[in-house]
N, C-alpha and C positions, 0 to 999 in steps of 0.2 A: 504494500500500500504506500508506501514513504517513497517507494523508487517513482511508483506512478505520480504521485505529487508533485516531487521531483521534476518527473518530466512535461507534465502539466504548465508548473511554472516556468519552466525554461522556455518552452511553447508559448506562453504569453507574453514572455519578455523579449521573445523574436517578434513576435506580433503586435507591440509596443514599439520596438526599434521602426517596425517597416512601416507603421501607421506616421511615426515622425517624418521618414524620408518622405510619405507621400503627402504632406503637411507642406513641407519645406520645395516640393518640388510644384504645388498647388503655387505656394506664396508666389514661387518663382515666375510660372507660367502669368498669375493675375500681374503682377509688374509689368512683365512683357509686354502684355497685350494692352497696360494704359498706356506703357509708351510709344506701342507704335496706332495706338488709335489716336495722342496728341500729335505724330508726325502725319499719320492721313488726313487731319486737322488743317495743318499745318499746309502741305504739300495743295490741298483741295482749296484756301486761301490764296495762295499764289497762284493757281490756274485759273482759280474766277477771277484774278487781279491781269492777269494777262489775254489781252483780247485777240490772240492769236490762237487760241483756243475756243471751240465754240462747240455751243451743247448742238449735237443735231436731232435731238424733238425738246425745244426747248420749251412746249408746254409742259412735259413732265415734270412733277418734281421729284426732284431728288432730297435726301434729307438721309442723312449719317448721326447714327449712335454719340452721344456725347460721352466722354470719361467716365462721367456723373452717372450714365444712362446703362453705360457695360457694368460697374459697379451694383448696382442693382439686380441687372442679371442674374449675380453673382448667387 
């Protein structure tokens, strides 16, 4: 009974460690993804600033996620 305990909690202390990497690898990914939705921000700014660019059906609208908005998702 003490060996299976034993190996019980070994078992959970592995399944402890791996719940942290996928914490850490979580955080990592959500960073990611606000910095490149402030750079498609960013990038989408400068294309409506330069009129050598031009929507072709520009009744659509278009409308992207804010930082604020993927946050949420979360």
């Amino acid at each position: 009974m003490r060996a299976q305990n034993a190996r019980l909690r070994e078992a959970v202390e592995r399944l402890g460690l791996l719940n942290e990497d996928k914490d850490a690898v979580i955080a990592g990914l959500r960073a990611q993804l606000a910095e490149q939705a402030e750079q498609i921000a960013r990038l989408e700014r400068l294309i409506s600033r330069n009129s050598g660019f031009s929507d072709p059906n520009p009744r659509v609208e278009r409308r992207t996620l804010s930082t604020a908005e993927w946050m949420i998702l979360e």
